[in-house]
PDB file of N, CA, C, O and CB in Angstrom:
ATOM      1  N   UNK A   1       0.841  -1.184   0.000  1.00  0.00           N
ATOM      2  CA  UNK A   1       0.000   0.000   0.000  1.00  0.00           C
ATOM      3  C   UNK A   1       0.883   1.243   0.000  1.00  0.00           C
ATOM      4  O   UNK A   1       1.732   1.405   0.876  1.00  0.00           O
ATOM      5  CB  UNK A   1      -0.955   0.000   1.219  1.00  0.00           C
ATOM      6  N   UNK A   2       0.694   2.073  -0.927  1.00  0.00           N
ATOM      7  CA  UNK A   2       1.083   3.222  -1.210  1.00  0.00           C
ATOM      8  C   UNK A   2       0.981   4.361   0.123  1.00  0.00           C
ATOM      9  O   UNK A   2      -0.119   4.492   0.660  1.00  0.00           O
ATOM     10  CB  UNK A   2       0.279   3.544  -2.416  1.00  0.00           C
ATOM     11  N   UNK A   3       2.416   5.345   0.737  1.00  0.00           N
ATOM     12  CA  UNK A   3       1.835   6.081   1.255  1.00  0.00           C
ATOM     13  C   UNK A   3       2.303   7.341   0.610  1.00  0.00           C
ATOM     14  O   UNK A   3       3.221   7.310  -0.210  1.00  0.00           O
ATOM     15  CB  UNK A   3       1.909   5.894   2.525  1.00  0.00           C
ATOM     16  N   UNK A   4       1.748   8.371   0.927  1.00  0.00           N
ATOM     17  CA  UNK A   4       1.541   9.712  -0.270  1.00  0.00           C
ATOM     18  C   UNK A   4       2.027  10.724   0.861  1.00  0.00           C
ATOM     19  O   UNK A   4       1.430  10.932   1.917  1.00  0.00           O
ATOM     20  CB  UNK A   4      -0.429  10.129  -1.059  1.00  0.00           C
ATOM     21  N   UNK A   5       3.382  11.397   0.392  1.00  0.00           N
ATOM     22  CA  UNK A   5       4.042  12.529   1.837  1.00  0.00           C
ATOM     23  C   UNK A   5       4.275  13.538   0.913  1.00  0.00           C
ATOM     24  O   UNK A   5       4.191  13.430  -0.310  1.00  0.00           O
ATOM     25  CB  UNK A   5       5.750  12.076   2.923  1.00  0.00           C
ATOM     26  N   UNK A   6       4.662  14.825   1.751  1.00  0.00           N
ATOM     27  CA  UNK A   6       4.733  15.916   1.899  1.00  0.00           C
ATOM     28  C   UNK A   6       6.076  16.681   2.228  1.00  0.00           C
ATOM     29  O   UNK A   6       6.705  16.433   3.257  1.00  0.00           O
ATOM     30  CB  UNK A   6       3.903  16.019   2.627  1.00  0.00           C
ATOM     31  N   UNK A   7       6.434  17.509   1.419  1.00  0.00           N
ATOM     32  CA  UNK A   7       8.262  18.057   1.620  1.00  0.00           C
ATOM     33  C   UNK A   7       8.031  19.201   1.319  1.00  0.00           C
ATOM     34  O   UNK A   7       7.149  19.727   0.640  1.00  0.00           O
ATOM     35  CB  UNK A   7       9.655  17.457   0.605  1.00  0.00           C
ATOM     36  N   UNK A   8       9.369  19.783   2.180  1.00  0.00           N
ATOM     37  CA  UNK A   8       9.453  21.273   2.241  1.00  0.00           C
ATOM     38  C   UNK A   8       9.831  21.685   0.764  1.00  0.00           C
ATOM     39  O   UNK A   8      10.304  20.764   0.098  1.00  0.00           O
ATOM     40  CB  UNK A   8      10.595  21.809   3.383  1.00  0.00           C
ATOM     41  N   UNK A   9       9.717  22.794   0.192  1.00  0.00           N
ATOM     42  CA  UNK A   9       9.667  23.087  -1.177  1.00  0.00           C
ATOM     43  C   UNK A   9      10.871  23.789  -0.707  1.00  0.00           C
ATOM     44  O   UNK A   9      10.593  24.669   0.107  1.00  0.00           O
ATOM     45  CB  UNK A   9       8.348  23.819  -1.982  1.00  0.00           C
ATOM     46  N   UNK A  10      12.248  23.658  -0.997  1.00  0.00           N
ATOM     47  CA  UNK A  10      13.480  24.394  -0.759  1.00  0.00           C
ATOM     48  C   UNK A  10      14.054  25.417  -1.818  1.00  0.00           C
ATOM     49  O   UNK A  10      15.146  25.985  -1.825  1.00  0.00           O
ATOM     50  CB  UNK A  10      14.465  23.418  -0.539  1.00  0.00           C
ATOM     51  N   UNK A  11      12.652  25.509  -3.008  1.00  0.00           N
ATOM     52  CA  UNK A  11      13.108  26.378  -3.752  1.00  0.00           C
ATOM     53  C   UNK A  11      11.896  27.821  -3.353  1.00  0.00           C
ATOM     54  O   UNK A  11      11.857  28.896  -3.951  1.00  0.00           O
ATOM     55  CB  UNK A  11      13.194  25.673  -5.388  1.00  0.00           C
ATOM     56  N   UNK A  12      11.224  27.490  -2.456  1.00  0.00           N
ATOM     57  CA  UNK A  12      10.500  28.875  -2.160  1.00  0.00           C
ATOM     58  C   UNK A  12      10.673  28.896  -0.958  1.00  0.00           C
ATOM     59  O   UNK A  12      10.191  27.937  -0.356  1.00  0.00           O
ATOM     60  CB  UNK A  12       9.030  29.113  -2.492  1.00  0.00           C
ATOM     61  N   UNK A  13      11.301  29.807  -0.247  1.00  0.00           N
ATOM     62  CA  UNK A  13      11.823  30.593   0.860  1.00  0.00           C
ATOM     63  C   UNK A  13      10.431  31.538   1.325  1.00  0.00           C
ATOM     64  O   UNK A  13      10.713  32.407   2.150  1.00  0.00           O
ATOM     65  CB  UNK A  13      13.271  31.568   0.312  1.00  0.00           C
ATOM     66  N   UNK A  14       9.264  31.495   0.991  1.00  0.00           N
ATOM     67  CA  UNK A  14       8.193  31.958   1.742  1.00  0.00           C
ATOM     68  C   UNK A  14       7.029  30.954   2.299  1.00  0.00           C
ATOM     69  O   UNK A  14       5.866  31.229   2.594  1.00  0.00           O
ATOM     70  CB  UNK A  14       7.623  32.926   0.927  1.00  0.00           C
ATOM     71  N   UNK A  15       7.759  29.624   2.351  1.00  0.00           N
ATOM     72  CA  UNK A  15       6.982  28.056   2.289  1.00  0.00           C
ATOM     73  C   UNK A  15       5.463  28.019   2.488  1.00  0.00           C
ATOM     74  O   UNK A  15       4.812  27.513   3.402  1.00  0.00           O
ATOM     75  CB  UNK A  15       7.544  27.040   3.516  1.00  0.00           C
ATOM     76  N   UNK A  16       4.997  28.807   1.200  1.00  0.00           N
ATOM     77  CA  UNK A  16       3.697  28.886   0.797  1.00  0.00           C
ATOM     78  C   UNK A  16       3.585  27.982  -0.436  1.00  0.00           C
ATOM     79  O   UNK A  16       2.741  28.283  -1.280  1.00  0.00           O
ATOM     80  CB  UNK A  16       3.289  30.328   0.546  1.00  0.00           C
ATOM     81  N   UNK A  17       4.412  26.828  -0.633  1.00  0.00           N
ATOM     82  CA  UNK A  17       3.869  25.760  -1.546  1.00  0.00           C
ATOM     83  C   UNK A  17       4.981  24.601  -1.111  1.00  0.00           C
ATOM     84  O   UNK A  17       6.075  24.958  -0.672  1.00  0.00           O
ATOM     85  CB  UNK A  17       3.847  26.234  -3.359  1.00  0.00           C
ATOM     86  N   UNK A  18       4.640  23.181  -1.258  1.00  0.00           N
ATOM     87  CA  UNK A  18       5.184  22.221  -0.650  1.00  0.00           C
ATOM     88  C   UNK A  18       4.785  21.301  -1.914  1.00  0.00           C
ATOM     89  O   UNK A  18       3.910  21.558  -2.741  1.00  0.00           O
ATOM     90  CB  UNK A  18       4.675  21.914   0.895  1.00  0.00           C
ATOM     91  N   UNK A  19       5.710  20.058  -1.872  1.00  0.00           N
ATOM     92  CA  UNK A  19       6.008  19.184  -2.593  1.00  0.00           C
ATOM     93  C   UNK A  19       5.349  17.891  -2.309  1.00  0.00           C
ATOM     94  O   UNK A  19       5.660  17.245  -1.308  1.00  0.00           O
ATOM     95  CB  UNK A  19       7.221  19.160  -2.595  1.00  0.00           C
ATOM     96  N   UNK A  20       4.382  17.453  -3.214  1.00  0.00           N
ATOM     97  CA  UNK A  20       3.510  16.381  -3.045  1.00  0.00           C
ATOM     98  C   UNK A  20       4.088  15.075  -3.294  1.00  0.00           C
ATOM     99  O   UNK A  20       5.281  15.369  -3.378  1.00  0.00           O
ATOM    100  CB  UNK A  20       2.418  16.548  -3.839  1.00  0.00           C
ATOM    101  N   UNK A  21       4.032  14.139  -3.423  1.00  0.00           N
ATOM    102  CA  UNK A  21       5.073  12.756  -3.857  1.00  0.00           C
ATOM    103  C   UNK A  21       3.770  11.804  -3.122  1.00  0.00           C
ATOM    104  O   UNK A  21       3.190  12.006  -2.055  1.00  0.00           O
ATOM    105  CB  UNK A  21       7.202  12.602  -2.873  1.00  0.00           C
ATOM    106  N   UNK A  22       3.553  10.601  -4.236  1.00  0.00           N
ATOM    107  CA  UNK A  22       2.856   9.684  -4.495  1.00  0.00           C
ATOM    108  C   UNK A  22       3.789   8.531  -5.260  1.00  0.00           C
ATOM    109  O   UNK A  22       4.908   8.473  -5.769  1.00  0.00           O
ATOM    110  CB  UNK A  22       1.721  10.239  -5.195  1.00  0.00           C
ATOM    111  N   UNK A  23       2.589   7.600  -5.020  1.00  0.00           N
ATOM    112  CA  UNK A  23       3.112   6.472  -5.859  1.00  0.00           C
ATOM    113  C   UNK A  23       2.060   6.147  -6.601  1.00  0.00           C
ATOM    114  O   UNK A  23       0.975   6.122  -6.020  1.00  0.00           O
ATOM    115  CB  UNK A  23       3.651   5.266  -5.144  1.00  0.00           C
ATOM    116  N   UNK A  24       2.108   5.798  -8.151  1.00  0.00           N
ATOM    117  CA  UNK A  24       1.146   5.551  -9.303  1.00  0.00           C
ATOM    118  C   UNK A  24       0.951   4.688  -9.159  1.00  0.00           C
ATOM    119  O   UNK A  24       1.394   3.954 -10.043  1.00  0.00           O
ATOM    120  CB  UNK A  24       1.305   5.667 -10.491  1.00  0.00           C
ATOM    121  N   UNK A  25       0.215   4.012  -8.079  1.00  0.00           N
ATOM    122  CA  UNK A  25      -0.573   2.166  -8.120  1.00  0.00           C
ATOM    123  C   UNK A  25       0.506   1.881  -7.221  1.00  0.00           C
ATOM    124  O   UNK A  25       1.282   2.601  -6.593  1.00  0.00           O
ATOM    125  CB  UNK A  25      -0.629   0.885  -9.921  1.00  0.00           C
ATOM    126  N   UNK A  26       0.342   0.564  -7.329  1.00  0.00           N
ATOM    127  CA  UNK A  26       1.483  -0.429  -6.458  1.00  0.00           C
ATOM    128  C   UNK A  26       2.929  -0.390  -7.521  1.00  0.00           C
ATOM    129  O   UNK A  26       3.913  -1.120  -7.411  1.00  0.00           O
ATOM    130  CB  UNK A  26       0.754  -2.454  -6.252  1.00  0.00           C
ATOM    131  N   UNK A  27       2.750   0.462  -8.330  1.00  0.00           N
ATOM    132  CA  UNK A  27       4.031   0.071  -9.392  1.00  0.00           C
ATOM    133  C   UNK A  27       5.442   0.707  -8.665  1.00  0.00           C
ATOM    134  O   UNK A  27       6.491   0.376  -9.219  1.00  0.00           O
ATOM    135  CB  UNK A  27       3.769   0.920 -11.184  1.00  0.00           C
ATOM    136  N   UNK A  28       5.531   1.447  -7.667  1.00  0.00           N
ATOM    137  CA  UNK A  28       6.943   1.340  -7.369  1.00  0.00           C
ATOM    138  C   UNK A  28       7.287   2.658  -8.043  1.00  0.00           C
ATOM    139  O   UNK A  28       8.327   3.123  -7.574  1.00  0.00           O
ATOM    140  CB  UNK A  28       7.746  -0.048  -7.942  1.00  0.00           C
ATOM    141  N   UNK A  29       6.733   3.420  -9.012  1.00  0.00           N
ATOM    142  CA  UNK A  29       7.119   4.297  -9.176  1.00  0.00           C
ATOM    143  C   UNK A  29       6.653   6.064  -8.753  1.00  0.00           C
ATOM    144  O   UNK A  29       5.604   6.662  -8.992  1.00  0.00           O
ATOM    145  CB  UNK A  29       7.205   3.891 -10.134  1.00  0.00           C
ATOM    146  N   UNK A  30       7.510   6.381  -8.273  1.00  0.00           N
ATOM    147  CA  UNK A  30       6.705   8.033  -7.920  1.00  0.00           C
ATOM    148  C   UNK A  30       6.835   9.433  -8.646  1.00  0.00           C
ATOM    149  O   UNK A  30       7.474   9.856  -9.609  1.00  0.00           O
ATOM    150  CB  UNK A  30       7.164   8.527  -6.543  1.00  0.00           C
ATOM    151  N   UNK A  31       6.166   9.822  -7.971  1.00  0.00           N
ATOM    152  CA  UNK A  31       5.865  11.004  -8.746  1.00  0.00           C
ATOM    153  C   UNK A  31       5.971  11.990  -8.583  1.00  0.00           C
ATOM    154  O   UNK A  31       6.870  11.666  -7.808  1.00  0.00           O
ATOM    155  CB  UNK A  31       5.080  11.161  -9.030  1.00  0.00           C
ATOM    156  N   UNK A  32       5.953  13.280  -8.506  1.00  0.00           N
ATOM    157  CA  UNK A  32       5.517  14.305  -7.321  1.00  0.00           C
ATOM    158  C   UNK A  32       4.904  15.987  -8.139  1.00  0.00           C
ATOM    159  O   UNK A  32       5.470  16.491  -9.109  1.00  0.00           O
ATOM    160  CB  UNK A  32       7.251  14.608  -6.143  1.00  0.00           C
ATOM    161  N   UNK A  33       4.019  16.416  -7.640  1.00  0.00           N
ATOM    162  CA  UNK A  33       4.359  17.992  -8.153  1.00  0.00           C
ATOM    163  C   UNK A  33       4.144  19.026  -6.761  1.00  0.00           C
ATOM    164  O   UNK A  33       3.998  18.731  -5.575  1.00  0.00           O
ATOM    165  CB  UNK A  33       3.080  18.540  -9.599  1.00  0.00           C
ATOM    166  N   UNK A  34       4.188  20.258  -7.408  1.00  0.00           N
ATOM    167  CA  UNK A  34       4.245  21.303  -6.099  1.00  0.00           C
ATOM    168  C   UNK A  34       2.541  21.855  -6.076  1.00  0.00           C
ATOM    169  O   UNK A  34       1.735  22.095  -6.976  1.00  0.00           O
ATOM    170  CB  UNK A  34       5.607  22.898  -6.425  1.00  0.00           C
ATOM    171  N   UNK A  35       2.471  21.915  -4.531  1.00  0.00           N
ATOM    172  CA  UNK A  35       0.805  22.397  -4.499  1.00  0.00           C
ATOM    173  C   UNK A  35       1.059  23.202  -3.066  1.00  0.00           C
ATOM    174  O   UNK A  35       1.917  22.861  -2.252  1.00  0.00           O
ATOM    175  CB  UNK A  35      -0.667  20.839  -4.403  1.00  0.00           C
ATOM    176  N   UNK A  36       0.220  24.253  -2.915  1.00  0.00           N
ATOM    177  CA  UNK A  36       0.251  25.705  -2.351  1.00  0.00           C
ATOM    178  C   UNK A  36      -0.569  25.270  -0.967  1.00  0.00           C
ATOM    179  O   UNK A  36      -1.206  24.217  -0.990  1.00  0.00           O
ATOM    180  CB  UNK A  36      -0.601  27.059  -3.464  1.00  0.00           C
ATOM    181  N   UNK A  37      -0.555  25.836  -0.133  1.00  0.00           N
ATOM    182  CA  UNK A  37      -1.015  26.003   1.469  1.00  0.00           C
ATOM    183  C   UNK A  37      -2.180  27.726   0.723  1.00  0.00           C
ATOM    184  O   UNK A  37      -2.089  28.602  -0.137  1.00  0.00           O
ATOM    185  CB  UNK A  37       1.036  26.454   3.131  1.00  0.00           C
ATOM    186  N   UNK A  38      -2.927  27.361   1.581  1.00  0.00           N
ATOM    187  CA  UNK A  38      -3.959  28.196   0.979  1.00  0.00           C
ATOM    188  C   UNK A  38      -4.772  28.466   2.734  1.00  0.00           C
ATOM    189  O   UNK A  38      -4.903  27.744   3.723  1.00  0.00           O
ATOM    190  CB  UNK A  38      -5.055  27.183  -0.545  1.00  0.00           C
ATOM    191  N   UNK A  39      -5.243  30.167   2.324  1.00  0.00           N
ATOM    192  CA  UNK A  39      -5.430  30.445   4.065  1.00  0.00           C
ATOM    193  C   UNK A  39      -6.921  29.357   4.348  1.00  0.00           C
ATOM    194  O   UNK A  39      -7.634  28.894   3.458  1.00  0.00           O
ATOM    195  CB  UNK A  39      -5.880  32.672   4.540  1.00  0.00           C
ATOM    196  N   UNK A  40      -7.068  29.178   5.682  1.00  0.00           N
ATOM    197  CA  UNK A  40      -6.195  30.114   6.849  1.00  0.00           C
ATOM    198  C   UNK A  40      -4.781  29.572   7.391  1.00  0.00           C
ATOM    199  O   UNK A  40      -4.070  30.003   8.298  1.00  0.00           O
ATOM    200  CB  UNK A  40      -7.129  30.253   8.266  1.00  0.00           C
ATOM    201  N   UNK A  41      -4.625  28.522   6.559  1.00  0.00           N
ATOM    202  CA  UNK A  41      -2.950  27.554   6.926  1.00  0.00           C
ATOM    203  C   UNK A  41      -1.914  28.022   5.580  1.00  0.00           C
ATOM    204  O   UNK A  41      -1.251  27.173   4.984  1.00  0.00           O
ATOM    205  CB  UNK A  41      -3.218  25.215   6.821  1.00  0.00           C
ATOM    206  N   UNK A  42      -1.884  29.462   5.213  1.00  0.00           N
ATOM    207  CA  UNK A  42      -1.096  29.307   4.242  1.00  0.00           C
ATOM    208  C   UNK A  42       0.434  29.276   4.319  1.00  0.00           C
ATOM    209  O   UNK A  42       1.131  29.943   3.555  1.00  0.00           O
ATOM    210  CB  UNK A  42      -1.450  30.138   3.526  1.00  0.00           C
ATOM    211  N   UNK A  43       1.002  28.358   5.409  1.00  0.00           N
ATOM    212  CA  UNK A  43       2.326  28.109   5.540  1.00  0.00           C
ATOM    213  C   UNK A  43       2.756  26.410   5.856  1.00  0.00           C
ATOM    214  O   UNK A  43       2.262  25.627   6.667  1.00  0.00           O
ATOM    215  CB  UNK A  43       2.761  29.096   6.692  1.00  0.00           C
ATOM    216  N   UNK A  44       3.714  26.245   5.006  1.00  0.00           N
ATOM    217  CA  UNK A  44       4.116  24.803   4.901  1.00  0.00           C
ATOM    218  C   UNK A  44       4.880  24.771   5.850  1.00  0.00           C
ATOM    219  O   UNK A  44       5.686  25.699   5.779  1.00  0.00           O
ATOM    220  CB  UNK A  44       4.731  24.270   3.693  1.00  0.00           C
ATOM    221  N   UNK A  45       5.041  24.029   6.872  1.00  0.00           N
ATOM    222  CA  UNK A  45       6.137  23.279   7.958  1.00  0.00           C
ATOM    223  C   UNK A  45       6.125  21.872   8.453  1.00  0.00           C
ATOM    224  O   UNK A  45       5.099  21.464   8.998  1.00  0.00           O
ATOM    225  CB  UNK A  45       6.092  23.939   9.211  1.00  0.00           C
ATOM    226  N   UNK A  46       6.937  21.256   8.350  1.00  0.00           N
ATOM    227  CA  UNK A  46       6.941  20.077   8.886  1.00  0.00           C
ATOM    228  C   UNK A  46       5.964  19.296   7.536  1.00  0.00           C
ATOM    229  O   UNK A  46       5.986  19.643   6.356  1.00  0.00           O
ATOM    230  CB  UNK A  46       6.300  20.130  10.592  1.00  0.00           C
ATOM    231  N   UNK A  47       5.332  18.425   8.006  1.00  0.00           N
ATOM    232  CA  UNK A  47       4.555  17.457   7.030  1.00  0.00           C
ATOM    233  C   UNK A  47       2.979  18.288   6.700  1.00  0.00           C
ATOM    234  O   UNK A  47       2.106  17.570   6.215  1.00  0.00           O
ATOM    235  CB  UNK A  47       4.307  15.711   7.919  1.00  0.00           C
ATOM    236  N   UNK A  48       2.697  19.493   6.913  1.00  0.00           N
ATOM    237  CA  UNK A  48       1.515  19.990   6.370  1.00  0.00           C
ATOM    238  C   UNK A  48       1.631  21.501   6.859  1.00  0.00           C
ATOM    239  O   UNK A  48       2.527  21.978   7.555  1.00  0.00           O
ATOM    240  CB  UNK A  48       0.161  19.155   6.872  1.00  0.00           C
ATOM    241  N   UNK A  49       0.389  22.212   6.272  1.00  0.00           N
ATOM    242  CA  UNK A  49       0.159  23.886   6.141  1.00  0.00           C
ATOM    243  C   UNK A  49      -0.603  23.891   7.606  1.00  0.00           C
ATOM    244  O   UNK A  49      -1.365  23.259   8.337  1.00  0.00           O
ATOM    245  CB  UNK A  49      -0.991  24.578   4.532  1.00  0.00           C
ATOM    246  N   UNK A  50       0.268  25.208   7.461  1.00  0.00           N
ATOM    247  CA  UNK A  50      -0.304  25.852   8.933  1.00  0.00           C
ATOM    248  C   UNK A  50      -0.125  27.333   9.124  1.00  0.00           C
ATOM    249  O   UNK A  50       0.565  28.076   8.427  1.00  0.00           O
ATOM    250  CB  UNK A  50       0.473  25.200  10.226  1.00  0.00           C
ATOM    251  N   UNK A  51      -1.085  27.753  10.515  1.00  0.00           N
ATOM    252  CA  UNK A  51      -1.995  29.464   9.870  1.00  0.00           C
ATOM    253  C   UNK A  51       0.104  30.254  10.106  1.00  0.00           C
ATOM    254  O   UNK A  51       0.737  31.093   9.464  1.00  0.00           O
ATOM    255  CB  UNK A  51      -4.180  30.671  11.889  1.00  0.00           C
ATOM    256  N   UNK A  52       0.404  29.499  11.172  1.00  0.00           N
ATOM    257  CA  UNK A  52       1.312  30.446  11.542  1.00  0.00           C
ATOM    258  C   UNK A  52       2.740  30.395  10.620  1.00  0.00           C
ATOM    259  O   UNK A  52       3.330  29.323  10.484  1.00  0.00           O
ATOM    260  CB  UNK A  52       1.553  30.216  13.065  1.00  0.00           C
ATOM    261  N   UNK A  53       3.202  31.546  10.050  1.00  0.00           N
ATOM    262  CA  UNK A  53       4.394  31.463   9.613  1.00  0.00           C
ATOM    263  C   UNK A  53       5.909  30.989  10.350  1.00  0.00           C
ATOM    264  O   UNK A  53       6.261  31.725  11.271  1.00  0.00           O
ATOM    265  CB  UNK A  53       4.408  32.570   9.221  1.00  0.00           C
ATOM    266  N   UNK A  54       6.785  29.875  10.032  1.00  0.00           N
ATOM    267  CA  UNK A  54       7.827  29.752  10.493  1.00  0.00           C
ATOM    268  C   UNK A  54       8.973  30.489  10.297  1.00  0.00           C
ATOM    269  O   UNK A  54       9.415  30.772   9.184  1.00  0.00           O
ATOM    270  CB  UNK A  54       7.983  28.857  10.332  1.00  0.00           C
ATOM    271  N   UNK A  55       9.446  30.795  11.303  1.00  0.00           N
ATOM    272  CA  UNK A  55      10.669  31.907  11.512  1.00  0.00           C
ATOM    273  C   UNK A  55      11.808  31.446  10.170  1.00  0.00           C
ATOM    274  O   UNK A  55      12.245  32.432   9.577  1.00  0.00           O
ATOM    275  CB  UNK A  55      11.562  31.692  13.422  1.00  0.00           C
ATOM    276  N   UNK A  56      12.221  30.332   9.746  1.00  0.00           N
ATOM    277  CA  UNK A  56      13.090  30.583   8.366  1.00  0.00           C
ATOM    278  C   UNK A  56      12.115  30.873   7.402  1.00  0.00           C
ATOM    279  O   UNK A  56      12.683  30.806   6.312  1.00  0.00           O
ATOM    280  CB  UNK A  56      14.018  29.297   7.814  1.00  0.00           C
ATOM    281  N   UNK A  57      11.004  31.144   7.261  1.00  0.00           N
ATOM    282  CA  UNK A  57      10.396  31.805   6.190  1.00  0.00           C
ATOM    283  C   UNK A  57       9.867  33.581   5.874  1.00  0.00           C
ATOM    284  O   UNK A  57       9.443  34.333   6.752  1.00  0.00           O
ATOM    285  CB  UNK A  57       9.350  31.002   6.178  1.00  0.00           C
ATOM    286  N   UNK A  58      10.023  33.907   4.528  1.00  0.00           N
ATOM    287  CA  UNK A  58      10.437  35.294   4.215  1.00  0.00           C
ATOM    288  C   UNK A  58       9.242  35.983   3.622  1.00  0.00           C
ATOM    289  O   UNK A  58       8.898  35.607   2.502  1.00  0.00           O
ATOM    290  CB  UNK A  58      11.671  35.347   3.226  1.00  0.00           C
ATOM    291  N   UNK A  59       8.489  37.038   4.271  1.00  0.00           N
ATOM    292  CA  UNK A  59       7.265  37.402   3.194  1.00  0.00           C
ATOM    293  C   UNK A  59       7.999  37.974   1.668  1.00  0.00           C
ATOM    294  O   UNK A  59       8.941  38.681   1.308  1.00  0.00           O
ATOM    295  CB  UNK A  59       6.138  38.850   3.972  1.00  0.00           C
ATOM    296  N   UNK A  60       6.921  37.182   1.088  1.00  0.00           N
ATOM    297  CA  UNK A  60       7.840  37.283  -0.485  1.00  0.00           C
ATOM    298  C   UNK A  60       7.582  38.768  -0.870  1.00  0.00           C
ATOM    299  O   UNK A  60       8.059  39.228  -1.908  1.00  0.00           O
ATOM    300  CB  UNK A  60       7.164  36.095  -1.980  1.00  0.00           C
TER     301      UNK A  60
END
């Protein structure tokens, strides 16, 4: 069984979008694209969005 996680996006320094990663079926292979934190959690930390901004992050 497939599990489907969540990564810090290290190319946006205002971690208002995070990195999705799946697996396509049981095939072993993954995937991933980038998807946005949207209010009232519009900040990525740790494994999901949340309201409060984290101190290494920069209003863009």
């Amino acid at each position: 069984m497939a599990q489907n996680l969540s990564y810090k996006n290290h190319n946006d320094p205002t971690c208002k979008t995070y990195i999705y990663c799946y697996e396509r079926g049981n095939t072993g292979v993954w995937d991933g694209y980038i998807e946005s934190c949207d209010p009232p959690k519009p900040y990525f930390y740790g494994k999901e969005c949340q309201a409060e901004k984290p101190e290494d992050c920069v209003d863009p």
